[in-house]
Phi, psi and omega in degrees: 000143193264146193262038171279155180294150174300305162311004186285136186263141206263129155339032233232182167290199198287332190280352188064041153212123194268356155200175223226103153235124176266110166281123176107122174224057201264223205254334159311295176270352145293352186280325194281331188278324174307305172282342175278311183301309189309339211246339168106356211262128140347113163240135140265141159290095171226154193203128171329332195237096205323298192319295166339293178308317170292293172338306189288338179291325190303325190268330155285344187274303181332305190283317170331298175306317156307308173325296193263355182278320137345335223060005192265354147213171189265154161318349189278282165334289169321306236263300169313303194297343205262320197289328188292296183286112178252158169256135171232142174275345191202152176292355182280306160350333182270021208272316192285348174299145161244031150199135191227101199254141190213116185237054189268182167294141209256118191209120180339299185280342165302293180294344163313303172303330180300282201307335177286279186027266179288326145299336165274021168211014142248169214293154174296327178274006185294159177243141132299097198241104214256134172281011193313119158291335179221344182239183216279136159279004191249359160277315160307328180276352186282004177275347191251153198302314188250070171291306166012283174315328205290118166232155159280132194215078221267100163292126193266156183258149357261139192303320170259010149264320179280107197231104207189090179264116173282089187258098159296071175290104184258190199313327180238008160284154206289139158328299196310314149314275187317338148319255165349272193288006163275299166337296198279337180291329189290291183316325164291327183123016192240164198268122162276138206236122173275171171202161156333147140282111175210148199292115155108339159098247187264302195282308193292318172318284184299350158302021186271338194253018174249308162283332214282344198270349204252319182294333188302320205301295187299326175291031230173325159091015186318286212216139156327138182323309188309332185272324165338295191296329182291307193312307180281359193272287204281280163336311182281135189208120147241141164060024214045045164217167209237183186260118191312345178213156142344180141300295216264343174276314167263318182282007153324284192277350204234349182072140183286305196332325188282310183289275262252326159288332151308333152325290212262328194295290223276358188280325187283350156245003164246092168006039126110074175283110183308352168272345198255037212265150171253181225251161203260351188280304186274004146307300175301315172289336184292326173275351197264339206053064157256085165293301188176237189293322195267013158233106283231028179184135183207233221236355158258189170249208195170110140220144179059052185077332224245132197288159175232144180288138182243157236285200176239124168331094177302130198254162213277157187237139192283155191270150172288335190264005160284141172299122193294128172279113196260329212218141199223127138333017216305122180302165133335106152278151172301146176293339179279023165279124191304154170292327169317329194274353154346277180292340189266330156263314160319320168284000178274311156296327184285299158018276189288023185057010158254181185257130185245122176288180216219338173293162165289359163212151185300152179254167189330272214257046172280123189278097173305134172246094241244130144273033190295174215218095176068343140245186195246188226270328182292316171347290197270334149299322194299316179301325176278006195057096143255191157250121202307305199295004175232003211272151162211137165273137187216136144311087146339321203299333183246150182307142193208017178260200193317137196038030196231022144217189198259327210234145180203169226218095162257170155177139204258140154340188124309337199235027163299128188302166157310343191269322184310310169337317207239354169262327167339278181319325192273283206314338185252000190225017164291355173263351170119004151296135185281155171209109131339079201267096173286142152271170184303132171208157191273176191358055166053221161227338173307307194298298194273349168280289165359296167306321179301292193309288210271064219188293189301317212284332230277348187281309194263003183258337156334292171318297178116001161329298164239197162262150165301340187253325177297333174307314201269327176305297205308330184275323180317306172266326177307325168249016219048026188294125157328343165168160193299170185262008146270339171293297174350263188291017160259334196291317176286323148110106170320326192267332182293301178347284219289330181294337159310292183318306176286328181239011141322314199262307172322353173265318170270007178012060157250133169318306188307003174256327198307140159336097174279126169008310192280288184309344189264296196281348170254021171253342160255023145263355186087047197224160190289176182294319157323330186301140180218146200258174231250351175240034188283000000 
């Protein structure tokens, strides 16, 4: 055994490891051994299960070969990539790695066993490093003489697309590790994001606001899945992109069996935090075996895979004996609504040929139009003494004037008449655009999932979990989001944000809205979400 101090710095290439051994040779540790080996760094493979190992070596070689026929590597690069991977039947085969990452099943006590293991047949400075998605690394490492060595070091599938690494520090890992394994992450092409051990690390923690506020939304009875998913599909726009699948439409493809205990896992380790309470629906469905795709019916149906569409909401239709809507109100906006959305509705009426007034009150037969921010349209009449029963609400937060979206986002008080309903509807869809018709709801569903998610991001940079810019690199790729949910909420702009956010929890005095701290305090100095103050 080498008598180096652990923290002694090594000999080693650029990545500070001059070999590699991966345990577990499922689709996670052929994906991490694949991409370490492709760089030329020596690897081992070792896996309990011989048939398994070759197999996995067949599926790496396979993909190289794809690889170069492609062009994406030259014959020089294969020829390496091939010498760099070996294979081991035993764990002792590892003894010479100064790093050993293990990507076996994830279950506590298993990966404990594994880990006494490998401390007794490798170097006292070898790192130890786990692909765990979910449990604590400083429990896996306390069983061992050298907890030190130990990080999480948690890959997404598939490991050589998703190029998006988590390096876990937990309570007693060396600075030095997490260096070294930043180092090699770099060297493979994947971004490494560093983090707390904290429940769910960075990506599955910030994935608490996008299903679990969209399951509230349809238990709340706003809007049907379909329309939920097109909205957040559609509606949403950073940088001209939407979120590539749905709420309901990914726990679809990703299985409720899967989502929905992880749901209950992270609400039940962060002491039953309210944002994060998972939903009565996907319990229910989970018990009926509705998963998703791989029982051919979720929260769509499937055959033979391929989702089947479910209609569009039929919207109410104006009757020839309603009296033709000529004129449209605008309500009193909060000031933190941008001057644009103003302007982008008075052109929209003209556009659509009516006339919008200009008085300090709605005249008699006037269609009122309400912008609010998180709250919803019965609310926001009442406060302003309207008369409700005229009032329609339209989503703002995104461009949403002539011809400048696919999709738009209405909802009528309670006691909106059916005619308001239905000149509302003619009136928001004359450019060729679908609308969305909600019951009253405090922030639509764009606004409280939008909130939710950079709320959540805005809570854990608070915590001290990440840096605000590795939370917003980790959710990008890890969840595909058009962009992180701290660019989220610049883009919309922290003070607009933060009036969502205010007024959600004020229609609703539920804990899961209240303001986060992080978010409150640079929407009143004006500074981005990113912003880390100089005593962070």
């Amino acid at each position: 055994m080498s008598q180096k101090t652990f923290d002694q710095p090594q000999d080693s290439p650029v990545t500070g490891f001059q070999r590699v051994g991966v345990v577990g040779a499922g689709a996670m540790g052929r994906g991490i051994a694949q991409i370490i080996a492709q760089i030329g760094i020596p690897t081992r493979l070792h896996d309990s299960d011989g048939k398994a190992l070759e197999a996995a070596q067949a599926s790496i070689h396979n993909t190289w070969t794809m690889m170069q026929e492609k062009g994406r590597l030259s014959a020089a690069q294969l020829e390496k990539a091939h010498e760099a991977l070996s294979l081991s039947n035993s764990l002792e085969g590892l003894a010479d790695c100064d790093l050993v990452i293990e990507a076996i099943v994830e279950r506590l006590d298993i990966k404990q066993t594994l880990l006494r293991q490998l401390e007794s047949i490798v170097q006292t400075d070898t790192v130890l490093a786990s692909n765990t998605s979910s449990l604590s690394v400083a429990a896996m490492a306390s069983c061992l003489e050298h907890p030190e060595r130990v990080a999480g070091y948690h890959f997404f599938n598939p490991v050589p697309l998703m190029k998006i690494v988590e390096v876990v520090r937990a309570a007693k890992t060396s600075g030095h590790v997490v260096e070294r394994l930043t180092a090699l992450a770099k060297a493979v092409g994947h971004r490494a994001v560093v983090c707390g051990d904290t429940p769910g690390f960075i990506v599955n923690h910030a994935g608490r606001g996008f299903g679990p506020e969209s399951l509230r939304a349809l238990g709340d009875a706003v809007a049907p899945v379909q329309v939920i998913d097109r909205l957040l599909r559609e509606q949403v726009q950073f940088e001209g992109k939407g979120f590539k699948l749905g709420p309901f439409e990914l726990m679809d493809l990703t299985a409720i069996d899967v989502s929905h205990p992880v749901m209950e896992s992270i609400y039940h380790q962060y002491y039953e935090e309210p944002r994060y309470r998972p939903s009565v629906i996907t319990a229910q469905r989970m018990a009926a075996g509705l998963f998703g795709r791989k029982t051919g019916e979720g929260f769509y149906r499937y055959i033979d895979t391929k989702k089947q569409e479910l209609p569009w909401p039929v919207l109410p239709d104006v009757l020839a004996e309603d009296a033709p809507c000529s004129s449209v109100w605008i309500a009193p906006m909060l000031d933190t609504q941008p001057p644009w959305v103003l302007e982008s509705l008075q052109h929209f009426i003209g556009e659509a040929g009516l006339v919008c007034q200009a008085d300090d009150q709605a005249s008699t037969n006037a269609l009122i139009v309400l912008c609010p921010l998180g709250e919803d349209a019965t609310s926001m009449a009442h406060r302003l003494g309207l008369d409700a029963s005229r009032c329609i609400a339209i989503d703002t937060l995104f461009p949403f004037g002539w011809k400048q979206c696919s999709v738009r986002s209405i909802m009528g008080t309670i006691t909106s008449t059916r005619k308001t309903l239905a000149m509302a509807s003619k009136l928001f869809s004359s450019d060729g655009a679908s609308v969305a018709l909600l019951g009253d709801s405090p922030g639509f569903i764009a606004q409280r999932v939008i909130g939710m998610i950079v709320s959540i991001a805005c809570d854990m940079a608070q915590q001290a979990v990440a840096s605000p810019k590795d939370i917003d690199d980790a959710v990008r790729i890890g969840l595909g989001y058009p962009v992180g949910p701290m660019s989220m909420g610049d883009a919309i702009g922290p003070k607009r944000l933060l009036a969502v956010m205010d007024g959600l929890y004020a229609t609703t005095q539920e804990p899961r809205y209240r303001p986060s701290l992080w978010l409150k305090r640079r929407a009143q100095v004006n500074v981005s979400l990113l912003h880390q103050s100089a005593s962070f």
